[in-house]
ChimeraX commands (.cxc) that place a marker at each C-alpha (Angstrom):
marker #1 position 0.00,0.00,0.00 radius 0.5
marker #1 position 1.39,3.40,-0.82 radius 0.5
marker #1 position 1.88,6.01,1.79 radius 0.5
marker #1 position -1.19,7.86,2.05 radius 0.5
marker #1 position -1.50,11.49,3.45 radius 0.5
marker #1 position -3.70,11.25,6.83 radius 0.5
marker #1 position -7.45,10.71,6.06 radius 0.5
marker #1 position -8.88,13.72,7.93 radius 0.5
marker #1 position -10.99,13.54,11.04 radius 0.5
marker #1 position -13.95,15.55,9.43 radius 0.5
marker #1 position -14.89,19.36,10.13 radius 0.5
marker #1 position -18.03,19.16,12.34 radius 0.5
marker #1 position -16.18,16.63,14.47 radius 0.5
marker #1 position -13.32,19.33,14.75 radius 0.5
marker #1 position -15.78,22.04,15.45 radius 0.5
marker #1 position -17.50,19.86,18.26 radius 0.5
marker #1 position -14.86,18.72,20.01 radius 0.5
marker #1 position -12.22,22.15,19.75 radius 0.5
marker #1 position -12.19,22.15,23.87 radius 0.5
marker #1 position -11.02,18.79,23.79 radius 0.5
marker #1 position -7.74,18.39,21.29 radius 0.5
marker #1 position -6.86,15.27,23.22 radius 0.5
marker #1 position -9.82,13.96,21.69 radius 0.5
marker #1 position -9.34,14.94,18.48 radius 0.5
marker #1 position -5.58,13.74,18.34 radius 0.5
marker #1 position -7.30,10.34,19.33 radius 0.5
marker #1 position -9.27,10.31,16.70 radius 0.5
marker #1 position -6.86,11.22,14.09 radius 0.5
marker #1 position -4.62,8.68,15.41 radius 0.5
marker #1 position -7.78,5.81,15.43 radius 0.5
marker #1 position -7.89,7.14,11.27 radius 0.5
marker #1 position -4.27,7.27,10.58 radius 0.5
marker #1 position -3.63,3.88,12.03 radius 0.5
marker #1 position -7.38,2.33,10.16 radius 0.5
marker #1 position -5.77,3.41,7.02 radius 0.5
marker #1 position -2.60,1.19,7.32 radius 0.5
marker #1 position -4.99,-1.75,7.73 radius 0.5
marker #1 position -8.66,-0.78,5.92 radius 0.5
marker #1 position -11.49,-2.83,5.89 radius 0.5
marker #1 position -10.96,-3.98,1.66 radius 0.5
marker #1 position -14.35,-4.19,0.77 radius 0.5
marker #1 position -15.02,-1.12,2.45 radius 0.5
marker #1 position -12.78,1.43,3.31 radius 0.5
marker #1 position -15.41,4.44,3.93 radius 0.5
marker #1 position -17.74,2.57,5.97 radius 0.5
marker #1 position -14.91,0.76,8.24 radius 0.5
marker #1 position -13.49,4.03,8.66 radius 0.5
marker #1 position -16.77,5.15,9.95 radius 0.5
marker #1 position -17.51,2.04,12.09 radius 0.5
marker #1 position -14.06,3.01,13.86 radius 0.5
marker #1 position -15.06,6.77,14.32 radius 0.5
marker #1 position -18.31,5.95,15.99 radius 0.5
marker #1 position -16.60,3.44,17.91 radius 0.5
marker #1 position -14.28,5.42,19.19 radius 0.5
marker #1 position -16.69,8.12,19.82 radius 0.5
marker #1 position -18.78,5.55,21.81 radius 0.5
marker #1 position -15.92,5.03,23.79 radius 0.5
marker #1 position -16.08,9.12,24.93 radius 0.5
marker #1 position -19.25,8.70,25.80 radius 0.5
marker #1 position -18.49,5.51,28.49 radius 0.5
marker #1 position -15.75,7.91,29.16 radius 0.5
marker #1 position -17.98,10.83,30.10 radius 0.5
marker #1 position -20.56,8.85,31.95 radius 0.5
marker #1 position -17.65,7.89,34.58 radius 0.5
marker #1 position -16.20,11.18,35.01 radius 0.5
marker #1 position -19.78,12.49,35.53 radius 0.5
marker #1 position -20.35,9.65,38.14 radius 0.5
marker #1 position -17.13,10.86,39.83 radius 0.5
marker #1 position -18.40,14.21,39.84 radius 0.5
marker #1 position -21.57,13.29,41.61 radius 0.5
marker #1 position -19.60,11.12,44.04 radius 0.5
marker #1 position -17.48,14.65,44.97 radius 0.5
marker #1 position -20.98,16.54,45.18 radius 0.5
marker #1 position -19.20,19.01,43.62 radius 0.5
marker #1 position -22.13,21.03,41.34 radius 0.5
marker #1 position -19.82,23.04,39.13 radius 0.5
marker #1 position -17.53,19.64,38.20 radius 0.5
marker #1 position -21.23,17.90,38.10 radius 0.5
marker #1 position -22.60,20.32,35.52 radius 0.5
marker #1 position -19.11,20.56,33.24 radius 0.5
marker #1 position -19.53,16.50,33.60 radius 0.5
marker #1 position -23.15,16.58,32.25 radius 0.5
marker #1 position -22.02,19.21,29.12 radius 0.5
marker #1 position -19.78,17.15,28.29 radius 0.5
marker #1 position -21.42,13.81,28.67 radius 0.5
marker #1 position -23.88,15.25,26.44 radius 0.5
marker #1 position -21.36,16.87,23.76 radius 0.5
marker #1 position -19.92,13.35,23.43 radius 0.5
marker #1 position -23.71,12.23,22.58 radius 0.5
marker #1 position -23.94,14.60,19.58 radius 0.5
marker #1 position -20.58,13.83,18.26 radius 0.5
marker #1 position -21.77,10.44,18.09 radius 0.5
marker #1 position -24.80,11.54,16.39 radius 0.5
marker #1 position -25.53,11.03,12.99 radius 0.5
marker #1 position -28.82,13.29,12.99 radius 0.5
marker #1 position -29.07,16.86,12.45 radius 0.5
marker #1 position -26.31,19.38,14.20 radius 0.5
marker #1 position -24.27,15.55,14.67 radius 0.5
marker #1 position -20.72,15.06,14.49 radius 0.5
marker #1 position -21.05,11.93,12.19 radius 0.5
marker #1 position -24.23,13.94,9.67 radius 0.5
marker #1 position -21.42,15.28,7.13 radius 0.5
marker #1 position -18.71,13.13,6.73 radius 0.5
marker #1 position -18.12,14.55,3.20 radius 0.5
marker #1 position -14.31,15.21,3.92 radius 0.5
marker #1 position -13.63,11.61,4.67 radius 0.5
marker #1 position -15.57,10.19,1.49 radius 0.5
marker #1 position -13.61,12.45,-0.68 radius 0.5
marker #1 position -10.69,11.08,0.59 radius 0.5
marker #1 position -11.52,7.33,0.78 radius 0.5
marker #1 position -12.78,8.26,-3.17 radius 0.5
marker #1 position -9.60,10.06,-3.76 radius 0.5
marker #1 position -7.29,7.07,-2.76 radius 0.5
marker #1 position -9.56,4.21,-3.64 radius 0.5
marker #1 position -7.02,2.71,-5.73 radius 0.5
marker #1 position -5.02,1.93,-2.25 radius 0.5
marker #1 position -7.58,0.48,-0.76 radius 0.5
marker #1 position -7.69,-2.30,-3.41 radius 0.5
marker link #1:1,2 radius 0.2
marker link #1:2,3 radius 0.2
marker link #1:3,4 radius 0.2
marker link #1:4,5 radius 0.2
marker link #1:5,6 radius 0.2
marker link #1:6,7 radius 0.2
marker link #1:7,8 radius 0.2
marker link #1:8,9 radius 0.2
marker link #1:9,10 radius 0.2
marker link #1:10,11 radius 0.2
marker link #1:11,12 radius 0.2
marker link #1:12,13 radius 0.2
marker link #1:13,14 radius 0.2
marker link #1:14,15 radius 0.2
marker link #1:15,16 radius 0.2
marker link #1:16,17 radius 0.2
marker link #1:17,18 radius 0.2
marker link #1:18,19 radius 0.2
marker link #1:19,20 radius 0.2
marker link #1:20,21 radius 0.2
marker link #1:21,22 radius 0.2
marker link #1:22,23 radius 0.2
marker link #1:23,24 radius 0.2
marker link #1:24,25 radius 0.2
marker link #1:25,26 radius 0.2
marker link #1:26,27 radius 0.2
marker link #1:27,28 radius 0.2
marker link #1:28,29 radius 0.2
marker link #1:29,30 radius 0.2
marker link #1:30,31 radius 0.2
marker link #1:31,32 radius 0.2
marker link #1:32,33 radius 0.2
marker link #1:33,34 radius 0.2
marker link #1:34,35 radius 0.2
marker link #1:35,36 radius 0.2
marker link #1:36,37 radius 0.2
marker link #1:37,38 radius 0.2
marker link #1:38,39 radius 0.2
marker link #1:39,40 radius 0.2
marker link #1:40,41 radius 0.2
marker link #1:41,42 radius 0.2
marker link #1:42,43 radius 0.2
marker link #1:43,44 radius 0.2
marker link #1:44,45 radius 0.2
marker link #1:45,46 radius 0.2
marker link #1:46,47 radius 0.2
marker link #1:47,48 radius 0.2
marker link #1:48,49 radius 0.2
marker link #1:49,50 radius 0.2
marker link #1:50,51 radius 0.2
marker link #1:51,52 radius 0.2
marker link #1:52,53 radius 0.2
marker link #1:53,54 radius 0.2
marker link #1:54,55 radius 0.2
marker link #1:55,56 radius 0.2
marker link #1:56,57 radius 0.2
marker link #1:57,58 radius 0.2
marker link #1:58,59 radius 0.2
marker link #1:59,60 radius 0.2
marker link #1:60,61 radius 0.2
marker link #1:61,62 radius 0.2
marker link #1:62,63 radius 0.2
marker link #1:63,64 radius 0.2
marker link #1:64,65 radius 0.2
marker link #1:65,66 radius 0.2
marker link #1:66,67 radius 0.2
marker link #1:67,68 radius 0.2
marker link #1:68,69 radius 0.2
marker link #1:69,70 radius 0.2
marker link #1:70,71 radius 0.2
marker link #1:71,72 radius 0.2
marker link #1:72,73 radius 0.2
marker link #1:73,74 radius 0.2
marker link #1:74,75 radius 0.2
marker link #1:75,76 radius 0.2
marker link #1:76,77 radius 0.2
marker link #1:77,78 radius 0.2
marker link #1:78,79 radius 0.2
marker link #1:79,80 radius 0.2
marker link #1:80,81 radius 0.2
marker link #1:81,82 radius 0.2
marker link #1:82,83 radius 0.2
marker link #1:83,84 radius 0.2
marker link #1:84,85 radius 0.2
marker link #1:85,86 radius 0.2
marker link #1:86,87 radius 0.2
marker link #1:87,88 radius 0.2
marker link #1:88,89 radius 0.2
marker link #1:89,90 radius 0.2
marker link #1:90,91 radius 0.2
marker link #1:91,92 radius 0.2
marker link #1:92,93 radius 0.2
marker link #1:93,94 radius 0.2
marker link #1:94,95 radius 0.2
marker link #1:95,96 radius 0.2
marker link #1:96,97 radius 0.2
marker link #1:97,98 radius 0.2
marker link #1:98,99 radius 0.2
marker link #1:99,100 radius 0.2
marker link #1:100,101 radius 0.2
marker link #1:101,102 radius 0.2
marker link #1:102,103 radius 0.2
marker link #1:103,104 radius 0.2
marker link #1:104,105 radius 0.2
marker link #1:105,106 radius 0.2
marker link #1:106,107 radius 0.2
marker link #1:107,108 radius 0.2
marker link #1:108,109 radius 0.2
marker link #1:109,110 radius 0.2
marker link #1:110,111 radius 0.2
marker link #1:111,112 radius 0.2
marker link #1:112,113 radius 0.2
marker link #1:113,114 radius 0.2
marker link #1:114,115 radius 0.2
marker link #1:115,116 radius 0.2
marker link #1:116,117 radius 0.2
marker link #1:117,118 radius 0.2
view
């Protein structure tokens, strides 16, 4: 497989997700490394599979930090819990104002470089 530039973790994702770079980073990485290995009969949709896996993953993530929040009783670390439990649910969303609706960027790509994926 030729060396492909990084597929790129798409806009609305980047948008959603700009207080968290970590996050991002994570995802880029869980795309850079998919690419090395694609699904061959699929590249887009494995590539998608992997983002909203990943993005599940934030959400398990949130859900415990907001439990330990409520454990401290601590209202201002319960409420910045809760936003971002929630944030991580519309990233994960593939419905209207979602971070998976437009994933035009990464088709283009995958379409660009099909010949790789062969």
């Amino acid at each position: 497989m030729p060396n492909l530039p990084p597929p790129p973790v798409p806009q609305k994702l980047q948008e959603m997700l700009k207080d968290y770079p970590e996050l991002i980073q994570e995802l880029q990485d869980t795309l850079d490394s998919y690419v090395k290995k694609p699904n061959p009969l699929q590249p887009f949709d494995g590539a998608i599979w992997l983002l909203e896996d990943t993005l599940s993953s934030f959400i398990s993530e949130a859900r415990d930090e907001l439990k330990a929040a409520e454990a401290g009783a601590d209202a201002q670390a319960i409420s910045q819990a809760e936003t971002k439990k929630l944030l991580m649910f519309r990233a994960r969303s593939g419905s209207a104002g979602g971070g998976l609706l437009d994933l035009n960027e990464l088709k283009v790509y995958f379409d660009a470089n099909s010949r790789a994926f062969e």
